[in-house]
C-alpha positions as a printed Julia matrix, in Angstrom:
564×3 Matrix{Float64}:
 -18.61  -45.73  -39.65
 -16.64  -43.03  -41.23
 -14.67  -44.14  -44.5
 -11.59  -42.97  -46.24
 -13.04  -40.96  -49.25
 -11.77  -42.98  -52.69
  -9.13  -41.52  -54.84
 -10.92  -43.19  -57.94
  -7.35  -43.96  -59.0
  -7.26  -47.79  -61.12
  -4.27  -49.5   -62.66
  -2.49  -46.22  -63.32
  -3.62  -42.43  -61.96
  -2.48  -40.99  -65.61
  -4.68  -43.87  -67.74
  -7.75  -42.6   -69.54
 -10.89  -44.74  -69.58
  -9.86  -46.62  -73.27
  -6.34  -47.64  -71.86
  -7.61  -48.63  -68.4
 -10.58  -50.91  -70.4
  -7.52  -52.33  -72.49
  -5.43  -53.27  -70.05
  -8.47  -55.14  -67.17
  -9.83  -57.15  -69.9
  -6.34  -58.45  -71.56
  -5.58  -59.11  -67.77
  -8.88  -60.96  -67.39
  -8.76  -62.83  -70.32
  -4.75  -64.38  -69.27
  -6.43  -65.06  -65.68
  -9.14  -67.54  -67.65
  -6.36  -68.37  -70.0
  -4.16  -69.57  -67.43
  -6.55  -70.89  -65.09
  -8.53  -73.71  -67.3
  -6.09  -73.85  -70.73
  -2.44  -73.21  -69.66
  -1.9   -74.31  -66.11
  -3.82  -77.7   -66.61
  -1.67  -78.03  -69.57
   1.42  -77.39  -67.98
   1.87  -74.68  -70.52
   2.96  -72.23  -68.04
   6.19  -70.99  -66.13
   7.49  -67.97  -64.07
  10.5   -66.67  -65.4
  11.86  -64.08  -63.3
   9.57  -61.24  -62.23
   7.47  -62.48  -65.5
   5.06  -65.02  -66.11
   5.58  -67.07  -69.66
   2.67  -69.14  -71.21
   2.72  -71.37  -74.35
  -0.87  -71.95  -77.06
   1.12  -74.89  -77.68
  -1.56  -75.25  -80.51
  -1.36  -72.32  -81.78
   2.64  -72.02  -81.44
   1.89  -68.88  -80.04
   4.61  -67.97  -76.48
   3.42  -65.08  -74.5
   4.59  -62.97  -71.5
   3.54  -60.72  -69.04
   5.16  -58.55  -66.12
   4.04  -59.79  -62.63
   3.08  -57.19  -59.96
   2.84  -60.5   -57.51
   2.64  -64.56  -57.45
  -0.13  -66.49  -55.98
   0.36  -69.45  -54.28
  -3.23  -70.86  -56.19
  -2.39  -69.37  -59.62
  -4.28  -66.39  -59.64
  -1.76  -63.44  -60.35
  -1.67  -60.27  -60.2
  -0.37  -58.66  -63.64
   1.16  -55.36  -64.87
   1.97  -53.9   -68.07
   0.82  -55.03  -71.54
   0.91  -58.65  -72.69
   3.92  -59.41  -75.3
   3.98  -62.21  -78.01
   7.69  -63.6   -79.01
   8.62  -63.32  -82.34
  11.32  -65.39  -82.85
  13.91  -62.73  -81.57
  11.92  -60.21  -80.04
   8.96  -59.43  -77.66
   5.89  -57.11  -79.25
   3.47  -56.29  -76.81
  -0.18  -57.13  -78.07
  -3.46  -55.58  -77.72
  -6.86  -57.79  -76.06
  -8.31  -57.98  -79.22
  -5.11  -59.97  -80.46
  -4.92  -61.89  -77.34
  -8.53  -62.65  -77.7
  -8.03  -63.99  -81.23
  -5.34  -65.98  -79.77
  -7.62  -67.79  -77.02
 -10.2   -68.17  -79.41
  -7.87  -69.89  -82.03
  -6.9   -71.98  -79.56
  -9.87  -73.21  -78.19
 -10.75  -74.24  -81.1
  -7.79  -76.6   -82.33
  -8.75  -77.68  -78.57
 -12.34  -78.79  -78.83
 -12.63  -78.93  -82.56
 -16.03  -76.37  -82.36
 -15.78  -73.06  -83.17
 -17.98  -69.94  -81.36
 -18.85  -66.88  -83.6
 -19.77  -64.85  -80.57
 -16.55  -64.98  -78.15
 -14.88  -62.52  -79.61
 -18.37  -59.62  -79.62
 -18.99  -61.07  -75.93
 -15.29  -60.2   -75.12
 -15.41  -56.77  -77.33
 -19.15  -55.45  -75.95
 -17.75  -56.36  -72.19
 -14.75  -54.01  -72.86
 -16.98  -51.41  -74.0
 -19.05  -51.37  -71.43
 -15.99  -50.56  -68.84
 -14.55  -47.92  -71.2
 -18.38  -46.27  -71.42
 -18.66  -47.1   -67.68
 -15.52  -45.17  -66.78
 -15.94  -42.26  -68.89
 -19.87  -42.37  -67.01
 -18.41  -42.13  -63.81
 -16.01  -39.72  -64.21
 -18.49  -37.34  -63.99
 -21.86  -38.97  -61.95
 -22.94  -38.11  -58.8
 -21.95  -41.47  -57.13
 -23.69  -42.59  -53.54
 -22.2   -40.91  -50.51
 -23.8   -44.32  -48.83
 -21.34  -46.56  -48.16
 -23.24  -49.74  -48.64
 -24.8   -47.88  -51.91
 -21.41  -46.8   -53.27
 -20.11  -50.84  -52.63
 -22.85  -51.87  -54.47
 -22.31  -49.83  -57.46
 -18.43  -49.85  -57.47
 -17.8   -53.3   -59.92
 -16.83  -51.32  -62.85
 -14.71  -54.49  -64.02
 -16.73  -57.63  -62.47
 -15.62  -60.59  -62.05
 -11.32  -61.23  -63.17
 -12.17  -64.87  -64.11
 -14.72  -64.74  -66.37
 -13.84  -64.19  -70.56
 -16.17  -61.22  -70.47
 -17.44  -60.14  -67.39
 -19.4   -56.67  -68.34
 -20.93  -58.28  -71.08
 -24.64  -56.96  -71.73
 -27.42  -57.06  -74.01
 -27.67  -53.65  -76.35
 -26.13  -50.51  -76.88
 -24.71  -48.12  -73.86
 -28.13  -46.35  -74.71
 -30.53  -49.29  -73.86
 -28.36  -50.09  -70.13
 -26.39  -46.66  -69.14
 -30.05  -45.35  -67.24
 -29.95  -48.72  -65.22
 -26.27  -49.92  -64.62
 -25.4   -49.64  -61.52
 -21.91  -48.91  -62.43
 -22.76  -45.18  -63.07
 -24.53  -44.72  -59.64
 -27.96  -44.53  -61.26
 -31.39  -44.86  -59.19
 -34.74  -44.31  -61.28
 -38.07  -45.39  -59.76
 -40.67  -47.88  -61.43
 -43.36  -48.3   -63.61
 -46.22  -50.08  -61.91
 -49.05  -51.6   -63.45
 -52.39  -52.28  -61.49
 -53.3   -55.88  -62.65
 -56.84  -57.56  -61.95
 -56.68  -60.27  -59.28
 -57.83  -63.06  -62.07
 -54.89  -62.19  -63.91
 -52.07  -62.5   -61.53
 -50.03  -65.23  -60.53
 -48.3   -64.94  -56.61
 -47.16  -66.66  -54.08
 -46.03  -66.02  -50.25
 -46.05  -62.62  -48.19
 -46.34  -59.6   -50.53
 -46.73  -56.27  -47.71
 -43.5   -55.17  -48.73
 -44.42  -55.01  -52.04
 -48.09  -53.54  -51.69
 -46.81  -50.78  -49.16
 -44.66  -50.12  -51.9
 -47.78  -48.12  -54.55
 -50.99  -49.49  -53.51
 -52.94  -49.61  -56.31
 -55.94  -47.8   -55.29
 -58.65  -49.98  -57.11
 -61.07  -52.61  -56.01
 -59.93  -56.24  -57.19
 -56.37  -54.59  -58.45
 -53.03  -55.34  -57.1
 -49.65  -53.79  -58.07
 -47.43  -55.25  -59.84
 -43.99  -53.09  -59.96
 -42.01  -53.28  -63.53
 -38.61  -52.49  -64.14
 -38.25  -50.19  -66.92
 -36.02  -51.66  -68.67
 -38.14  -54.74  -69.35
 -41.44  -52.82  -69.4
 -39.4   -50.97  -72.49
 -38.55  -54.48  -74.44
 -42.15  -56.52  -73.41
 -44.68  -53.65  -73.45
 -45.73  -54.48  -77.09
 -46.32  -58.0   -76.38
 -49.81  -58.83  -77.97
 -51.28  -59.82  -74.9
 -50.33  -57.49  -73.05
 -51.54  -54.9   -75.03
 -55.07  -56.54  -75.15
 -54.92  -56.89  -71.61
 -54.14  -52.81  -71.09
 -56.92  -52.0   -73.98
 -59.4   -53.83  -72.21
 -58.61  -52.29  -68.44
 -57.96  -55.58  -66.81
 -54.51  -53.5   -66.89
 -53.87  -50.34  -65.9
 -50.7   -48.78  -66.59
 -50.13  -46.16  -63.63
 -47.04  -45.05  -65.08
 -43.36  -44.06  -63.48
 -43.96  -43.54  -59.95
 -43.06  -43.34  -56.37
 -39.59  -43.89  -54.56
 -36.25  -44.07  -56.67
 -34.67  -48.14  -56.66
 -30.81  -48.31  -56.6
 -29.84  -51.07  -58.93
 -27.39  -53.29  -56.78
 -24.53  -55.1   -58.7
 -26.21  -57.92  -60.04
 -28.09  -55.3   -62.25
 -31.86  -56.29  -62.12
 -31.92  -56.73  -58.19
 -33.0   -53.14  -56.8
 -32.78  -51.64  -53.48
 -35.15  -49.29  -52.2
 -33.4   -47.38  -48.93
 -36.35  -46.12  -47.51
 -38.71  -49.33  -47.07
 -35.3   -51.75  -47.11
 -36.47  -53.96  -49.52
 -34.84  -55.71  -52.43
 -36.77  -56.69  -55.41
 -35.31  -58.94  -57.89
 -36.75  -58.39  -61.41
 -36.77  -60.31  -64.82
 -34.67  -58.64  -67.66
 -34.45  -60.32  -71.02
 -30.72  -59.23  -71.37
 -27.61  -61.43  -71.27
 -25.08  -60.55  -68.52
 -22.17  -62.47  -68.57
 -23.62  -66.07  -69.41
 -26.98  -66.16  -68.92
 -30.49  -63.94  -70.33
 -31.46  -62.49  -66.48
 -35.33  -63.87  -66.32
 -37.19  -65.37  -63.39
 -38.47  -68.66  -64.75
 -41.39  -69.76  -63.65
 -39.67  -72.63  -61.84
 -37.39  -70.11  -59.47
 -40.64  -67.99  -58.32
 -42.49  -70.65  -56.85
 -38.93  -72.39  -55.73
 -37.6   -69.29  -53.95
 -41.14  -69.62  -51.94
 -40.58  -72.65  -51.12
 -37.23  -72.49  -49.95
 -38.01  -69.48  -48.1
 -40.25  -71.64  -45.85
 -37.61  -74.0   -45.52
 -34.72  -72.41  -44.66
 -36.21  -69.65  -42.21
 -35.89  -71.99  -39.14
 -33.15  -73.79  -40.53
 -31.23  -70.68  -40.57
 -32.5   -69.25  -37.29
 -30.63  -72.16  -36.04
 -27.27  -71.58  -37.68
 -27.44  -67.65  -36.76
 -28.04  -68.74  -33.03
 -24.98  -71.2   -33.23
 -22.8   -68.99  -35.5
 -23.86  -65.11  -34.06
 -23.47  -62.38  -36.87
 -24.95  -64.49  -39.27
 -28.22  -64.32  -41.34
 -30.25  -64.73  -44.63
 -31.91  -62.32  -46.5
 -35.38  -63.75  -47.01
 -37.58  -63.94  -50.27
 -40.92  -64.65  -48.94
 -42.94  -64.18  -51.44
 -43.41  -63.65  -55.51
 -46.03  -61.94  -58.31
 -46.09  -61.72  -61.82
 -48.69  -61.66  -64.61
 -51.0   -64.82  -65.72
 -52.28  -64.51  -69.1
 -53.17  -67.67  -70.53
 -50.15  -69.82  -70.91
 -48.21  -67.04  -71.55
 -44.51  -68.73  -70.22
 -43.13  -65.21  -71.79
 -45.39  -63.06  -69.35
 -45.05  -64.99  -66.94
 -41.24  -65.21  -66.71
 -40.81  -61.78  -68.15
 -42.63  -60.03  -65.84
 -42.44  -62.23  -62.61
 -40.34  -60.1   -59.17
 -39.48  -61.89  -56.4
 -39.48  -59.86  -52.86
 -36.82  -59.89  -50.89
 -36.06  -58.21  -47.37
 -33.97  -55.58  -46.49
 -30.68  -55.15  -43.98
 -31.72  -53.44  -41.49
 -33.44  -55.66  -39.43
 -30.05  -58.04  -39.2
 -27.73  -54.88  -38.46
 -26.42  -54.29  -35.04
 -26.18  -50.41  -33.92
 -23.05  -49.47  -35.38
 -22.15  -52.29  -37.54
 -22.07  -50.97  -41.65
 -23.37  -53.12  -44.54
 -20.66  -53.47  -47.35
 -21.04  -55.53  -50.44
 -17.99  -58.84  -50.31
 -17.24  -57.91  -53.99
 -16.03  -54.6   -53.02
 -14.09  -55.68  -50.18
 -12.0   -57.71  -52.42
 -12.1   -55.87  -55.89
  -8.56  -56.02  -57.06
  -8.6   -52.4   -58.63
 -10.67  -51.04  -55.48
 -12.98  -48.22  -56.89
 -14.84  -47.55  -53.54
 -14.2   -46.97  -50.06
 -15.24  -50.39  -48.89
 -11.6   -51.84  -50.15
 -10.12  -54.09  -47.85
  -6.98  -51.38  -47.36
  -8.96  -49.04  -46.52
 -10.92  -50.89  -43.79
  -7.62  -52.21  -41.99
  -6.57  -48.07  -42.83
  -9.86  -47.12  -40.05
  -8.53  -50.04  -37.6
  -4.87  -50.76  -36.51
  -3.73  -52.41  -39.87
  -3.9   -55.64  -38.52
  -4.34  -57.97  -41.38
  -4.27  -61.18  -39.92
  -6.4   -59.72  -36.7
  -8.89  -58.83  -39.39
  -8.72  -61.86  -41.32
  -9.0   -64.05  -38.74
 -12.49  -61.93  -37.98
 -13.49  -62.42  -41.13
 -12.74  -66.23  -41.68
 -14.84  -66.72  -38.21
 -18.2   -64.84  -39.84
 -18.18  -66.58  -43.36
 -16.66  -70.33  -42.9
 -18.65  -71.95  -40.11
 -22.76  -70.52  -41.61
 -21.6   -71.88  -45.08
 -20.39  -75.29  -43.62
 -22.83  -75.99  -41.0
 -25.74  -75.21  -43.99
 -23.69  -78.23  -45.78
 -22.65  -80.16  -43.38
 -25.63  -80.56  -40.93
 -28.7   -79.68  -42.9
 -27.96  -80.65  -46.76
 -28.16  -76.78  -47.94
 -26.12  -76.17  -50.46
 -25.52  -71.67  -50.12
 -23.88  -69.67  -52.89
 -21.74  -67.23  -50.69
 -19.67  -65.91  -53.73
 -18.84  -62.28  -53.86
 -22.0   -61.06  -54.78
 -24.14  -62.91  -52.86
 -22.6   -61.68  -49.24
 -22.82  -58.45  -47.65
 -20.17  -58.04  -44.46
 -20.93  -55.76  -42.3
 -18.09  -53.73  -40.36
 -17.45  -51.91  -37.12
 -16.86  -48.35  -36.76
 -13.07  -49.4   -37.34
 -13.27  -51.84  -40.1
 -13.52  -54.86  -38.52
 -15.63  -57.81  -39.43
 -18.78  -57.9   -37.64
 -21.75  -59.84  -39.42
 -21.82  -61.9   -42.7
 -25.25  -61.49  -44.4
 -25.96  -64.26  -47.21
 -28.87  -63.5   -49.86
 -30.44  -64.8   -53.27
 -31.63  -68.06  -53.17
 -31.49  -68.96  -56.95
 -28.19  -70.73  -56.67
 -29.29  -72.26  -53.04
 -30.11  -75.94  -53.76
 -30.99  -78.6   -51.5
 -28.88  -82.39  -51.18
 -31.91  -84.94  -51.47
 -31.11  -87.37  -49.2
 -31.7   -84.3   -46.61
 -34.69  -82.85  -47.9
 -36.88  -85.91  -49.88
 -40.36  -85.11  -47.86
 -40.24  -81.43  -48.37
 -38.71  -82.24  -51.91
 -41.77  -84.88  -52.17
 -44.5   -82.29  -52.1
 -42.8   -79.91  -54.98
 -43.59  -80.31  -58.53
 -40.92  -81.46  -60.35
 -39.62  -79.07  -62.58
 -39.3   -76.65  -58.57
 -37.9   -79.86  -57.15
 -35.38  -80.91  -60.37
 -34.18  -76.95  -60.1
 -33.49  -77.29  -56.1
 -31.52  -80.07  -56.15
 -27.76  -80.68  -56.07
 -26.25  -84.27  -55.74
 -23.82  -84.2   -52.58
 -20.28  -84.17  -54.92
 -21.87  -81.52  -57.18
 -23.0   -79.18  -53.85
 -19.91  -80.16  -52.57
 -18.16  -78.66  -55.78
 -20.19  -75.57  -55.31
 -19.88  -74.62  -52.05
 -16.21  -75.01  -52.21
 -15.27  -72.97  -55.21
 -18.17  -70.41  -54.0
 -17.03  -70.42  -50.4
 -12.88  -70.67  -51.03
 -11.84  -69.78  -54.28
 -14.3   -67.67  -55.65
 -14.85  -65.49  -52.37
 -12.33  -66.65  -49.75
  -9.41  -66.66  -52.04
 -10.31  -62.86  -53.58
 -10.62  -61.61  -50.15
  -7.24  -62.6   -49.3
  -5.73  -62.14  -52.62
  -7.16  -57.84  -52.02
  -5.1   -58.48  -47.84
  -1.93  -60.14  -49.77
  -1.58  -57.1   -52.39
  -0.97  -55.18  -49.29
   1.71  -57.12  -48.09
   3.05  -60.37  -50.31
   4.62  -61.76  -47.44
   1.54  -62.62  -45.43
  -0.04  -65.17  -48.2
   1.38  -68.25  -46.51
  -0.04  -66.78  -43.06
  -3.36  -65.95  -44.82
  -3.81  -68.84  -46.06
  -2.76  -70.5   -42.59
  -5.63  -69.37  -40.74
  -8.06  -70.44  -43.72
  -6.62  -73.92  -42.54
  -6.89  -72.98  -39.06
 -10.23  -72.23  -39.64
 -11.24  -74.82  -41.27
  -9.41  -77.76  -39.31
 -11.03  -76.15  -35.8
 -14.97  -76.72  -38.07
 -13.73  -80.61  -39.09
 -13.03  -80.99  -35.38
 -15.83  -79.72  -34.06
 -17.86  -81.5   -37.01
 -16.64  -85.17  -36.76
 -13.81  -85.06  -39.45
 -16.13  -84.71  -42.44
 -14.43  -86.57  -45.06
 -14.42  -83.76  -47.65
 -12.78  -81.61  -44.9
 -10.41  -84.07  -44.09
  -9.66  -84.25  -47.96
  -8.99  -80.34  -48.01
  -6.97  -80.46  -45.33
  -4.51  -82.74  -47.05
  -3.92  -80.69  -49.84
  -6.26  -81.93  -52.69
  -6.93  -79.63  -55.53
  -9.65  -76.61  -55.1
 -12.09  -76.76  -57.67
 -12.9   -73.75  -59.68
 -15.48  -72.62  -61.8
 -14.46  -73.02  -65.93
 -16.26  -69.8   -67.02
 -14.23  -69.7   -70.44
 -14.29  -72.75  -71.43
 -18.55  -72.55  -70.59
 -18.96  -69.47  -72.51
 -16.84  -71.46  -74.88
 -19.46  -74.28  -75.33
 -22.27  -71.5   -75.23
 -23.85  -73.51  -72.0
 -25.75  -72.74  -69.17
 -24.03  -72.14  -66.15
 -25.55  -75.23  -64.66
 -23.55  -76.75  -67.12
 -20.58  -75.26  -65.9
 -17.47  -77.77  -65.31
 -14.34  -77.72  -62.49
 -10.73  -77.02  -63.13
  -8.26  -78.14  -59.93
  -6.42  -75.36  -58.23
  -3.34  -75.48  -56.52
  -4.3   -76.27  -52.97
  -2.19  -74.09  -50.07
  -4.16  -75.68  -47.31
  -2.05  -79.2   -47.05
  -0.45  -79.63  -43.61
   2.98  -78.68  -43.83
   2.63  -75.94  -46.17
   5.14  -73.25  -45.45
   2.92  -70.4   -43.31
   5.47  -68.21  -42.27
   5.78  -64.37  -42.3
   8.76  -63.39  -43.99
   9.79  -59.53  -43.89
C-alpha cells in the first residue's frame, strides 16, 4: 500500500509546539469535564455555534467555540476556552481551567488530590517536548511503524493522557512519540535463578546466551537504568550467576503503549516491566499477569481459531510464554524484571493487506498517514462503503468472544491493529494484549479451578462488569473515535454512521438469539463510558474505574439520514 505522505500540520499550520500543547490539553481536560461532571449534571448547553458549561460549585460559566456537535457528547472544539465575568468573556489558559476542575471536584467529593494539577502539567509537557522532538527526528517511513509512534496527544478523555514518570531526559530515548528504536541490554541468568513459563524460541533466537546452564533474559533499558542497583541484583552479577552481556543485537521500536517493543526483523513483540506511571497506573508485570497471560494463552488459542474461522480477517496476537528473574522472594525482581513474549503480524497478514495501529486511524489531530481521510483519500471516498467494512471486521470477533464463550476482549484503540488494502479499505482486525482480557466464571470455572487464586481473582470479570467493558471498549472508546475521525470529514453523515453501527449490531442480535444486553442497546439505553477523571481523581486503580451513561444514538427511530 502506498500512503499519502503527512503534512504534520495539527490544530493550526502556524502554531508552535507550546501553543499547540496549550490548546489539546485545555480541549482534553473540557472533554473529561463535560463527559463525567457537566453533562451528568445537566450543567451544560449549546448556544449557537458554542458550547456553554456551568461549575455550578464553583460559580464558575465557561464557553468554548465548536468546530462540530456529537450526537454522544463528545465534541470537537476550537479556539481557547473563555470564563464570563459578569459582562464579558476572557479566554483562559489550561492551567486556569485545570484549577477550575480541580476546585470543583473537590466541593464535589469533599477530598482533595495534591497531584492533579503536576499529572495534568507533566502530561502537557511531555506533548510540547514531544513536538519540538519531532520536528526534527527521523520518523519511520513504515507505515505500521509510523502509526505506532504517531499518538503525540493520547487519549482526548483522559485528565492527563501523556503523563510519565521523570524528566524529558529519563523517557525522550524511549518514547515512541519521537520515532526512537534502541536495542537491549540482555543479561545471561543461571537456570536456578529464573522464573518462566510457556514457549520462549522467540525470545532465545533473539541473543542466545552462549553459556552452559544460562538463558537470556532481555532488559529494557530504561528499567535496567532504575533496578540495576538493587542489592540483589548486584550480588547476583558479583557472584556470576549473572552476567551482564551488555547493549546488544537488533534495534526494538517502542509501540504506543511505551514498554511493549517491536522487533521488525523476527516480528515479535515483547512487553516489558517499567516502574514509571503512564497515565494511571506504574507499567510493571505483576507476578499474577505473567503466569495469567500463559494461561490464557492456552485457553484462548482454539477458542479463537474458532471465531477467526466464523468471522474471516480476524485474529489474536498470542503471548505464549513469559521469563523473569527469581531471587529469593524478591516480588520487586520478579515483577520488575518479568517480559512477556508476544507474536508478531506477519503470520495473520494476507499478501497485500497493511498493518495500521486503530489509534491512528481515529486520532482526531491525525499526525500520520494512517488517518482515516487519508485512507478513504487512496480508495473512492466512500465513507459509509468503508465504514460498513470496518464495522463487519471489529463487531462480530468482539461479540461472539462475549457472547458465546464468556471472554471478555479489550479492543480499545490501542489494543487493535486494522489492516488495509492497497486502497484503504478494511481488510483484517488483529486484537492483542491479554492483560485487560478476563474471563466470565460461569464460562470458564474448570479451567478457572486449576489457577491459583490471586491468576484466577485477576482473570475474572462478573458478566455486568465484562459487559460494561466490552461495551465502552468496543463502542465508545474505539467504535465511537473511529467514526467521530469519518464524521469530521463530513458532519452530515453522523446519523448514517451511526446507522450502520445499529445495522451492525441488530444483524449479530439476530443471528445470536436476541441477547438481552443487545436487545437493551438497541433500544436506546445509555453507553457506558470509562470515568478516567474522576479515577485519577480518587488516585485508584483502573480496576477501580467507574461508568458514566452516554447519550445513546443507536435507539430505533433515531433520525439516520444524510442531509447535504
Amino acid at each position: 500500500m502506498t500512503v499519502p505522505s503527512t503534512t504534520g500540520a495539527v490544530l493550526a499550520t502556524n502554531d508552535g509546539p507550546a501553543r499547540v500543547a496549550d490548546a489539546v490539553t485545555a480541549h482534553t481536560l473540557l472533554n473529561c469535564l463535560i463527559r463525567e461532571v457537566s453533562a451528568p449534571e445537566r450543567q451544560v448547553t449549546v448556544d449557537q455555534d458554542r458550547l456553554l458549561l456551568r461549575l455550578p460549585r464553583r460559580d464558575v460559566l465557561l464557553r468554548v467555540l465548536l468546530r462540530r456537535i456529537s450526537l454522544i457528547g463528545a465534541h470537537r472544539f476550537d479556539g481557547p476556552v473563555e470564563r464570563y465575568d459578569g459582562g464579558d468573556w476572557s479566554a483562559i489558559g489550561w492551567h486556569e481551567l485545570a484549577g477550575y476542575i480541580q476546585e470543583e471536584l473537590e466541593l464535589r467529593t469533599g477530598v482533595s488530590n495534591d497531584e492533579f494539577l503536576a499529572q495534568v502539567s507533566d502530561s502537557r509537557d511531555t506533548i510540547h517536548t514531544t513536538l519540538e522532538r519531532r520536528a526534527t527526528a527521523a520518523l519511520p517511513q513504515d507505515p505500521y511503524l509510523e502509526s505506532e509512534q504517531s499518538l503525540v496527544f493520547g487519549h482526548r478523555f483522559h485528565p492527563s493522557p501523556k503523563s510519565r514518570t521523570g524528566d524529558p531526559e529519563d523517557w525522550l530515548d524511549y518514547g515512541p512519540e519521537t520515532g526512537t528504536r534502541f536495542p537491549l541490554r540482555y543479561l545471561a541468568v543461571h537456570r536456578s535463578l529464573v522464573r518462566e513459563e510457556g514457549d520462549l524460541s522467540r525470545l532465545d533466537a533473539l541473543h542466545p546466551s552462549g553459556r552452559r546452564d544460562y538463558v537470556t533474559l532481555p532488559v529494557h533499558p530504561w528499567q535496567y537504568r532504575m533496578l540495576g542497583d538493587h542489592p540483589a541484583l548486584r550480588e547476583a552479577l558479583a557472584a556470576g550467576s549473572i552476567v551482564d552481556t551488555g547493549v546488544v543485537g537488533p534495534a526494538f521500536v517502542p509501540t504506543a503503549s511505551v514498554r511493549t517493543l517491536y522487533q521488525p526483523d523476527a516480528d515479535t513483540f515483547l512487553k516489558f516491566s517499567l516502574n514509571v506511571r503512564l497515565t494511571n497506573c506504574v507499567r510493571k508485570n505483576a507476578a499474577y499477569e505473567l503466569a495469567g497471560a500463559v494461561a490464557l494463552n492456552r485457553l484462548l488459542g482454539p477458542v479463537f481459531g474458532d471465531i477467526g474461522h466464523a468471522h474471516a480477517g480476524s485474529a489474536l496476537l498470542a503471548e505464549p510464554g513469559y521469563r523473569t528473574l527469581a531471587l529469593g522472594d524478591d516480588l520487586c525482581l520478579v515483577e520488575g524484571f518479568g517480559v512477556i513474549v508476544r507474536t508478531g503480524l506477519r503470520e495473520h497478514l494476507r499478501p497485500g493487506v497493511t498493518p495500521l495501529l486503530a489509534a491512528a486511524i481515529a486520532d482526531e489531530h491525525p499526525t500520520s498517514p494512517a488517518h482515516v481521510s487519508r485512507l478513504l483519500a487512496l480508495g473512492d471516498g466512500d465513507a459509509l462503503t468503508w465504514w460498513d467494512a470496518y464495522l463487519g471486521l471489529l463487531l462480530p470477533p468482539v461479540l461472539t468472544a462475549y457472547f458465546e464463550h464468556g471472554i471478555v476482549l479489550e479492543p480499545h484503540l490501542q489494543n487493535v491493529v486494522v489492516g488495509v488494502s492497497g486502497d484503504g479499505t478494511p481488510a483484517q482486525v488483529i486484537f492483542r494484549d491479554l492483560e485487560g482480557t478476563k474471563l466470565v466464571p460461569e464460562h470458564h470455572r474448570p479451567f478457572l479451578a486449576g489457577l491459583p487464586e490471586d491468576v484466577r481473582t485477576a482473570m475474572t470479570h462478573d458478566a455486568e462488569r465484562g459487559w460494561n467493558r466490552v461495551a465502552y471498549c468496543l463502542l465508545v472508546n474505539h467504535t465511537a473515535e473511529v467514526l467521530a475521525a469519518l464524521a469530521d470529514t463530513d458532519p452530515a453523515l453522523e446519523p448514517a454512521l451511526w446507522g450502520l453501527v445499529r445495522d451492525h449490531l441488530d444483524a449479530y442480535s439476530r443471528g445470536a438469539g436476541e441477547p438481552p444486553r443487545l436487545r437493551a442497546l438497541l433500544s436506546g439505553v445509555p453507553l457506558p463510558a470509562k470515568a478516567n477523571l474522576l479515577l485519577r481523581w480518587s488516585r485508584q486503580a483502573d480496576r477501580h474505574a467507574g461508568y458514566v451513561p452516554l447519550p445513546s444514538p443507536l435507539g430505533e427511530g433515531f433520525p439516520r439520514e444524510v442531509t447535504r
